[in-house]
TIMIBA-361636 format. One record per atom (N, C-alpha, C): residue number from 1; atom name; x, y, z. Coordinates in steps of 0.2 Angstrom, whole numbers. Example, Ala and Ser with C-alpha at 12.3 -4.5 7.8 and 13.67 -1.06 7.14 Angstrom:
1	N	66	-28	39
1	CA	62	-22	39
1	C	66	-16	39
2	N	64	-11	35
2	CA	68	-5	36
2	C	64	0	39
***
This chain:
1	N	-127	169	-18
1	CA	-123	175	-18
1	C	-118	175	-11
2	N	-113	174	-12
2	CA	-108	174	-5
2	C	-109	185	-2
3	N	-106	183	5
3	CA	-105	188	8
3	C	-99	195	5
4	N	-95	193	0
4	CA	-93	198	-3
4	C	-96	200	-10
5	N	-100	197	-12
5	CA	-107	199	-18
5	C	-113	204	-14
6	N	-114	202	-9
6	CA	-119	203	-5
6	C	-118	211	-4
7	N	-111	212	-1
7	CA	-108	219	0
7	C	-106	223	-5
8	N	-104	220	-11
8	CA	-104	223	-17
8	C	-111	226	-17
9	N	-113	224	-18
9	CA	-121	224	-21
9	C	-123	231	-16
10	N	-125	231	-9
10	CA	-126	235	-5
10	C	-123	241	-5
11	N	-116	241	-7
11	CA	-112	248	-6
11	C	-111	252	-14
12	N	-113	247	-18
12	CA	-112	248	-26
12	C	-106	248	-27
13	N	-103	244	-27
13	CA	-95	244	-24
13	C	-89	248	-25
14	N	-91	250	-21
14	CA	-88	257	-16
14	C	-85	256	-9
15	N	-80	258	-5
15	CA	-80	257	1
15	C	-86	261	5
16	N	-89	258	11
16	CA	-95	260	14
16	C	-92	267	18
17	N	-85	265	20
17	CA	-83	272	22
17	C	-81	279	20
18	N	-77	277	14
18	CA	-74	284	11
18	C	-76	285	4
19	N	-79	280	0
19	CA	-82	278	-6
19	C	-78	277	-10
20	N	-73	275	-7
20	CA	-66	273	-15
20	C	-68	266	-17
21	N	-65	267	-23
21	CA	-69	261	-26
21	C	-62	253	-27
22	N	-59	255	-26
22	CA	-51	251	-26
22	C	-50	247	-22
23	N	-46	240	-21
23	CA	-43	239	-16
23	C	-48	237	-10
24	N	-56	235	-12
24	CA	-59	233	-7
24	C	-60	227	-7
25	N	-60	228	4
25	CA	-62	219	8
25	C	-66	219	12
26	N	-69	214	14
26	CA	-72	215	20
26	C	-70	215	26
27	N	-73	218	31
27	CA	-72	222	37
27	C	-77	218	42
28	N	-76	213	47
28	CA	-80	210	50
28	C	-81	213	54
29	N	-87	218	59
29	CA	-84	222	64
29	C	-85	217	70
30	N	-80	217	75
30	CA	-81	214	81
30	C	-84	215	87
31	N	-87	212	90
31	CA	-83	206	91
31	C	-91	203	88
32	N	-90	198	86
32	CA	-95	192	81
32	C	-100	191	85
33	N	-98	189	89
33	CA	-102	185	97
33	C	-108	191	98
34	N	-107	195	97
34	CA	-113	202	99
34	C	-116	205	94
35	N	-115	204	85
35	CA	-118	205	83
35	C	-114	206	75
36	N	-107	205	78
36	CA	-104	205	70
36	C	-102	199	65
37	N	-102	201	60
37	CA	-101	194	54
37	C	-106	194	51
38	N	-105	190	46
38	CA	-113	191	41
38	C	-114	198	38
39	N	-121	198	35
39	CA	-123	204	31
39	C	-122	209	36
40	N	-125	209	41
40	CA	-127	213	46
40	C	-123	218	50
41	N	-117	213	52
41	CA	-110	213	56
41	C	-106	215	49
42	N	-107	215	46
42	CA	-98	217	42
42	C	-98	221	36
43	N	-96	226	35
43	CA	-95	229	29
43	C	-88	230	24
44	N	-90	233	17
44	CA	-84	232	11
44	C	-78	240	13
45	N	-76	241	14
45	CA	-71	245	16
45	C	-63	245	10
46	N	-62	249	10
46	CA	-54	250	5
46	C	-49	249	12
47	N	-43	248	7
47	CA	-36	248	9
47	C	-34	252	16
48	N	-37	257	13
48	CA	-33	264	19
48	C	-39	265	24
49	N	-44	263	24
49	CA	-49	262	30
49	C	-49	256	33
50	N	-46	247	31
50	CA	-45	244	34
50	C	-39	245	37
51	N	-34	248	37
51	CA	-28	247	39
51	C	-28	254	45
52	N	-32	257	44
52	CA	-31	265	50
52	C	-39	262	55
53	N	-43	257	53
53	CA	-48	254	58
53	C	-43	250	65
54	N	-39	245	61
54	CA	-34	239	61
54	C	-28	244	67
55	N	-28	249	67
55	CA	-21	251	68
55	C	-24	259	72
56	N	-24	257	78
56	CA	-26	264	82
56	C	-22	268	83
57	N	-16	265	84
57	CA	-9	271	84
57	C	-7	276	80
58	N	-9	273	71
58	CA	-7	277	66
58	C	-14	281	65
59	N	-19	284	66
59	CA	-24	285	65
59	C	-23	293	60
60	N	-27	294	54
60	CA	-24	298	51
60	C	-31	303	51
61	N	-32	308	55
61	CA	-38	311	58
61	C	-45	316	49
62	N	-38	317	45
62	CA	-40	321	40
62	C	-44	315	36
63	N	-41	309	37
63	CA	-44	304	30
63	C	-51	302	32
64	N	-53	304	39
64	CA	-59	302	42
64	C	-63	306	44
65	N	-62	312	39
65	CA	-67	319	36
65	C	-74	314	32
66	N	-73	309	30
66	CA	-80	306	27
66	C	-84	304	30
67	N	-81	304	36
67	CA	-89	299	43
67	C	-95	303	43
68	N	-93	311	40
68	CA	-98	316	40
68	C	-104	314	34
69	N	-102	310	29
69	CA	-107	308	26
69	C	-109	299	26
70	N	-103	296	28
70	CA	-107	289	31
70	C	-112	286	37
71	N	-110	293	42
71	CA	-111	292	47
71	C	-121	292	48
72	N	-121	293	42
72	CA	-128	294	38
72	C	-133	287	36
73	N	-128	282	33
73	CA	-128	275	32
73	C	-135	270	37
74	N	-138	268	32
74	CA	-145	264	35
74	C	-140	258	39
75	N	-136	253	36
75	CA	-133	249	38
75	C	-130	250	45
76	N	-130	244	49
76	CA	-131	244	57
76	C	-120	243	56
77	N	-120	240	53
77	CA	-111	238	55
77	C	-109	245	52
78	N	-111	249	47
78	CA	-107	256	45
78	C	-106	259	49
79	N	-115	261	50
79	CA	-115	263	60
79	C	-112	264	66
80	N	-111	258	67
80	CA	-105	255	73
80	C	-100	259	72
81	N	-96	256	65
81	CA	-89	258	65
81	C	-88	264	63
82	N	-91	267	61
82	CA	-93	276	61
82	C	-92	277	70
83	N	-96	276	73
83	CA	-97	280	78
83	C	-91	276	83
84	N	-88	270	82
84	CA	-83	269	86
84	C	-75	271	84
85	N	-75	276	75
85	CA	-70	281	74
85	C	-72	284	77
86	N	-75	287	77
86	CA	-77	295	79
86	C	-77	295	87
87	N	-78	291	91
87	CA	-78	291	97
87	C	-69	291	98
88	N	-64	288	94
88	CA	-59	286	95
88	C	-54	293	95
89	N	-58	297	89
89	CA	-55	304	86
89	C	-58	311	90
90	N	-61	309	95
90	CA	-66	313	95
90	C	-61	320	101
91	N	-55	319	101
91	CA	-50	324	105
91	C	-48	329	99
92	N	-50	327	93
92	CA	-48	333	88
92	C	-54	339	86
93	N	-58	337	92
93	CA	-64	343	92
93	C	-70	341	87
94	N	-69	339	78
94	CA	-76	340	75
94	C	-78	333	76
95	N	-76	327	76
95	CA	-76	322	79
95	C	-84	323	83
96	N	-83	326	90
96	CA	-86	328	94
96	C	-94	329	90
97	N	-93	334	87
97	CA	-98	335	84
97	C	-104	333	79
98	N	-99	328	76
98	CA	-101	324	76
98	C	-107	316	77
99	N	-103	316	82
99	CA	-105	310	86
99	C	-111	314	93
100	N	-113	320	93
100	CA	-118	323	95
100	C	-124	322	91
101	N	-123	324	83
101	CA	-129	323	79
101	C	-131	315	78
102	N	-126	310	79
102	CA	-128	303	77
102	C	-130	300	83
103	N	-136	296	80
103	CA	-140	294	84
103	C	-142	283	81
104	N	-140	282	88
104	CA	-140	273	87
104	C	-145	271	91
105	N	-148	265	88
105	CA	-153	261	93
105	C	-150	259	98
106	N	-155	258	105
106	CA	-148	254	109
106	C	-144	248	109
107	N	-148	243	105
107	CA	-144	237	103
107	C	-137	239	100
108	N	-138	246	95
108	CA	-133	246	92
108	C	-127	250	94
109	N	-130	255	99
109	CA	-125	257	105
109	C	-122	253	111
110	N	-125	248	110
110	CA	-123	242	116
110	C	-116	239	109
111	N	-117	238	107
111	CA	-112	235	102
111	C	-109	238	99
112	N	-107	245	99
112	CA	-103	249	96
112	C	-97	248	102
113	N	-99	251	107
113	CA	-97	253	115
113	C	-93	244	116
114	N	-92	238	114
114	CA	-90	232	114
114	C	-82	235	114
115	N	-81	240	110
115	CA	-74	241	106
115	C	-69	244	112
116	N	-72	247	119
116	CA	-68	252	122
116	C	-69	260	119
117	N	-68	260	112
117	CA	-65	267	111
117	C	-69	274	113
118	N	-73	274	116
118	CA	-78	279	117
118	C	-73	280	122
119	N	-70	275	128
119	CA	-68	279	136
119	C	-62	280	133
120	N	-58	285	138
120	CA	-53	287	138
120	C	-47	283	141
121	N	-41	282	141
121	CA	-35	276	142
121	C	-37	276	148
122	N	-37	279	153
122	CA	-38	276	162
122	C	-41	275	162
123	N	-48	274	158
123	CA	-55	270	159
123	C	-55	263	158
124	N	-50	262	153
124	CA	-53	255	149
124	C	-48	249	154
125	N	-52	243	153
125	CA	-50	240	157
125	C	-49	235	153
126	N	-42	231	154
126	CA	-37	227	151
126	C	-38	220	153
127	N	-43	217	146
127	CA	-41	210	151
127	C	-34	205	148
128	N	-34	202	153
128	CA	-26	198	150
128	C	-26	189	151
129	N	-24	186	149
129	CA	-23	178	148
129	C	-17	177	154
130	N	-18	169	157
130	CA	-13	167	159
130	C	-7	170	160
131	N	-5	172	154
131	CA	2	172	150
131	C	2	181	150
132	N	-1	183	151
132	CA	-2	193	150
132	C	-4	195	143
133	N	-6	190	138
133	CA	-6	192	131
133	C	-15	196	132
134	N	-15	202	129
134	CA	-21	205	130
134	C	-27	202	126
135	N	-33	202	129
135	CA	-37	199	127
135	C	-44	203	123
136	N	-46	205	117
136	CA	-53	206	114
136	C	-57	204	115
137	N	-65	207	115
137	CA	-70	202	112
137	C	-67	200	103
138	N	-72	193	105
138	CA	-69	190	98
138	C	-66	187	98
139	N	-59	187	101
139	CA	-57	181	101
139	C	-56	174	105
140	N	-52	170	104
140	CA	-53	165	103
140	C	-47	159	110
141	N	-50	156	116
141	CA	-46	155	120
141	C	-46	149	122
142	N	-41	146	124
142	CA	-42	139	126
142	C	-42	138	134
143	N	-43	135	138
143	CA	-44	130	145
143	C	-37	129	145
144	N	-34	131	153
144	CA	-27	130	154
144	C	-27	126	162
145	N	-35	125	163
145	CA	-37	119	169
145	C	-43	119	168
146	N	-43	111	171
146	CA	-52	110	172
146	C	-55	115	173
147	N	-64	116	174
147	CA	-66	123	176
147	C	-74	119	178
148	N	-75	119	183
148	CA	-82	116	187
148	C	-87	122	184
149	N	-91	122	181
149	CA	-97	127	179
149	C	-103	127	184
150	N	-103	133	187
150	CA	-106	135	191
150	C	-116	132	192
151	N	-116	132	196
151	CA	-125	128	195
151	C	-126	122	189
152	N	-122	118	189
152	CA	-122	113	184
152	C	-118	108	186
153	N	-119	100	183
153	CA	-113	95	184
153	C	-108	96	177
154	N	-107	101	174
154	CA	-104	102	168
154	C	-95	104	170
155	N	-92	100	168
155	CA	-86	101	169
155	C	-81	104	163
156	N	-78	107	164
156	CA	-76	111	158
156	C	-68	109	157
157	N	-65	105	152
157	CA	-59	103	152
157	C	-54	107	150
158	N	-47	104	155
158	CA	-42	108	150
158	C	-41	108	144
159	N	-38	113	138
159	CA	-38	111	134
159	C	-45	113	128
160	N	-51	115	131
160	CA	-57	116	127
160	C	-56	122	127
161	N	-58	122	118
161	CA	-59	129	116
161	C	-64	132	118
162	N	-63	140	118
162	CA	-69	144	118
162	C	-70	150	115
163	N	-74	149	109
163	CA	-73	154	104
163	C	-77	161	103
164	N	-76	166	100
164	CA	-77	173	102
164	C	-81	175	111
165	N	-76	176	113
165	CA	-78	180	120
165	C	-80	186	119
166	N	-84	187	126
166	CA	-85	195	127
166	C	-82	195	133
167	N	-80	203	136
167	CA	-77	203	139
167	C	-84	208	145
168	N	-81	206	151
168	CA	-87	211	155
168	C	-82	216	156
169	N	-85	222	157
169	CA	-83	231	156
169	C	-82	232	161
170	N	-83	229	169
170	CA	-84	231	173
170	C	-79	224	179
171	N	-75	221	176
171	CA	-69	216	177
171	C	-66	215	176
172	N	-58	215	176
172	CA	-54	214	170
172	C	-53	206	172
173	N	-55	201	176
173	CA	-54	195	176
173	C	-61	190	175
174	N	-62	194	171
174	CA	-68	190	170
174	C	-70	190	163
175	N	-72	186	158
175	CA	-74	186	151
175	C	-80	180	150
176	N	-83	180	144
176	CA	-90	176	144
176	C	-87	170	137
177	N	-89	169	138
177	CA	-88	162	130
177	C	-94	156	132
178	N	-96	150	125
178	CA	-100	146	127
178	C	-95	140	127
179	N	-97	133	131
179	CA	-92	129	133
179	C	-98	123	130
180	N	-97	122	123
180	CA	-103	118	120
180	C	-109	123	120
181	N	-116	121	123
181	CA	-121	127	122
181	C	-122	129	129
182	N	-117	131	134
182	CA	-119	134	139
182	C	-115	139	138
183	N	-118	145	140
183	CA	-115	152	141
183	C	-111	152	148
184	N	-106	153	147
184	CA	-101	154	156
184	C	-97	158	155
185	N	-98	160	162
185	CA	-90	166	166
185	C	-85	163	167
186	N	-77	166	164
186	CA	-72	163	164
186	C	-68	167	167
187	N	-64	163	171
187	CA	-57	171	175
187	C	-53	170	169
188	N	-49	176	168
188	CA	-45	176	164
188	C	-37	172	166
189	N	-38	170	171
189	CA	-32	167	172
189	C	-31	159	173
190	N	-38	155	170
190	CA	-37	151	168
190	C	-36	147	160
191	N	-36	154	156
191	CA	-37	154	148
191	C	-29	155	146
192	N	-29	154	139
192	CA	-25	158	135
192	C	-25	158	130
193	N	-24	164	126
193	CA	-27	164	120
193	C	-23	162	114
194	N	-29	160	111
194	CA	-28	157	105
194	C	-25	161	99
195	N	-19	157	96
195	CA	-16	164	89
195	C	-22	163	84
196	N	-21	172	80
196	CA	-25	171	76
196	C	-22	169	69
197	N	-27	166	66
197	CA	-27	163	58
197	C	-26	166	56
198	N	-19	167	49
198	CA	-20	172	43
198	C	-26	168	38
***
């Protein structure tokens, strides 16, 4: 059973969000490196819910009247993405109230809060590549000079990937990625990020 059987299955196929039943795909929540992809990490979502997750600027506050009843959902990746709407909408007042009665384990609130959107614009802290291109957890960065890895003879080449970053919350030049199996801190001004695949 592939992972869009898997989701069928679990949602009755239905979007996990809004219940429509049309025009569903899956929804990887990010960033992967912390907890998303797979069954666990990713839910079935419709059209008009990937595209309003995907698009922060057009957010349509009335269509996400249903987090009142997803926000209910056993599943850990609904949950997330529930609570990282709701934290994003949460200047429209019921939002707020919301996200008072919903309650997440802390793993789960440690990876919701990955997203930024709980703080407000002067909070959030911008990391950026090289080049100024802004940077997510998730994605995916190449080496733009050697990088001596700290307490080790491990040299890190220009040129090597590093796939899904997390970014730390409290540096804007700093982001984590593994360099083969070692976990290392990288300034963001030795990287640049990688385009993404359609």
């Amino acid at each position: 059973m592939n992972l869009q059987q898997e989701l069928e299955l679990r949602s009755g196929n239905k979007c996990e969000l809004c219940t429509v039943s049309n025009n569903l795909s899956i929804y990887e929540v990010k960033p992967t490196s912390t907890g998303g992809g797979g069954v666990d990490g990713s839910l079935l979502v419709c059209e008009t819910c990937f595209d309003q997750i995907n698009n922060t600027d057009d957010i349509d506050a009335n269509h996400w009247r249903c987090l009142n009843d997803s926000m209910w959902s056993e599943f850990r990746a609904v949950k997330v993405v529930v609570w990282r709407l709701l934290s994003r909408l949460r200047n429209e007042g019921w939002p707020k109230d919301l996200l008072d009665m919903m309650y997440l384990e802390d793993d789960d609130l440690r990876f919701a809060k990955e997203s930024g959107d709980h703080l407000d614009e002067s909070e959030k802290i911008i990391h950026r590549d090289a080049n100024g291109a802004i940077l997510q957890a998730g994605d995916n960065v190449v080496l733009i000079k050697d990088l001596k890895v700290k307490g080790s003879s491990l040299v890190a080449k220009q040129g090597t990937a590093v796939r899904r970053i997390s970014l730390d919350h409290e540096n804007a030049k700093y982001i984590e990625g593994k360099v083969g199996p070692t976990q290392i801190v990288i300034i963001t001004d030795y990287v640049k990020k990688m385009p993404e695949k359609d």
